[in-house]
N, C-alpha and C positions, 0 to 999 in steps of 0.2 A: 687608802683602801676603803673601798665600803664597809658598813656593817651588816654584819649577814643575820645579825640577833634577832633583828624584823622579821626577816623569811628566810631561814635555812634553805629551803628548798629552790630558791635562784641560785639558776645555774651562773657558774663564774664566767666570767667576761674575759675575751682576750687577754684586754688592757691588764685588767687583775693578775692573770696567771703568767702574765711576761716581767708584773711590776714584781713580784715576789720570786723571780728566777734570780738564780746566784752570776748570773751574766749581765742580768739589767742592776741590779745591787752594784756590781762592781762597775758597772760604766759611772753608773750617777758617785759614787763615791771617789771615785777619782777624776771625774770635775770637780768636784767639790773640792777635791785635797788641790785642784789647781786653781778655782776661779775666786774661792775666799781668802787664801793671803794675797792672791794679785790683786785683790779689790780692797784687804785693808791697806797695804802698801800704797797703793793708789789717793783712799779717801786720806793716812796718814799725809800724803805727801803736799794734797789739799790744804788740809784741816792746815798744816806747817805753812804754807803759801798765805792764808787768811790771816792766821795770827799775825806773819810778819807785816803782812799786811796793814795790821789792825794795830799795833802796837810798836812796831819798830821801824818808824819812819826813817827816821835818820840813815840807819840800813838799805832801807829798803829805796830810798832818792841816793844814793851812793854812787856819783856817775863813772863808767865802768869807759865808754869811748862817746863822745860829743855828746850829743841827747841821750845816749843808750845808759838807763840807767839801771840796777840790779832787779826791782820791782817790776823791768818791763822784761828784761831777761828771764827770770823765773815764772811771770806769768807765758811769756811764751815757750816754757820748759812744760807749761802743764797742756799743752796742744801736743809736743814732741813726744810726752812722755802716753797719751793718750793714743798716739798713732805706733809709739813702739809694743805698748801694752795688746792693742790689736792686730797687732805685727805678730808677733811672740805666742798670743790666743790660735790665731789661724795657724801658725806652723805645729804648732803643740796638736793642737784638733786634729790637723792633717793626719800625721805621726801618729797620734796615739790612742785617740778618741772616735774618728770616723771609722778606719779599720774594722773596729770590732762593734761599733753600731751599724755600719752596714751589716755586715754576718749575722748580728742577731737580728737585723728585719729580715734578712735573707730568710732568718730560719722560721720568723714568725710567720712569714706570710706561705713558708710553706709550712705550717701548721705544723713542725718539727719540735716546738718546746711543749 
């Protein structure tokens, strides 16, 4: 938000008066409750890929079926798991998140908040 200390007397902005409704509060807070454990999850399951990576060779050249070996399978776990994470994002949005951000532009744009 801006700071109005400067000049009281600016009048509030859209943006402002929709960022401090208890409707846009609650949209971005429950992104929030969805896209920060799916993003630590994510960097954790990275971060775990790298070390094995980086440290557990033997593991990680472990041949699993003819060339295919565990370090090629779990780096290509981190594409699958990349496309299930935006799988899971757009159904979630769909469901739960667009719904009631359309309604609130609905209502912004008709000057309703």
């Amino acid at each position: 938000m801006t700071d109005r200390t400067m000049d009281p007397l600016q009048p509030e902005t859209d943006y402002e008066r929709v960022e401090r409704s208890p409707e846009f509060q609650a949209l971005r807070s429950r992104f929030r409750r969805f896209v920060f454990p799916m993003t630590a999850l994510f960097l954790g399951w990275y971060l775990l890929y790298v070390l094995l990576a980086a440290y557990a060779h033997d593991f990680m050249s472990t041949t699993v079926v003819g060339n295919i070996n565990v370090g090629l399978l779990l780096g290509l776990g981190q594409f699958v798991s990349t496309f299930v994470i935006t799988m899971v994002y757009a159904s979630w949005a769909n469901k739960r998140q667009d719904p009631i951000a359309d309604e609130l532009r609905q209502r912004i744009e008709g000057r309703d908040l």
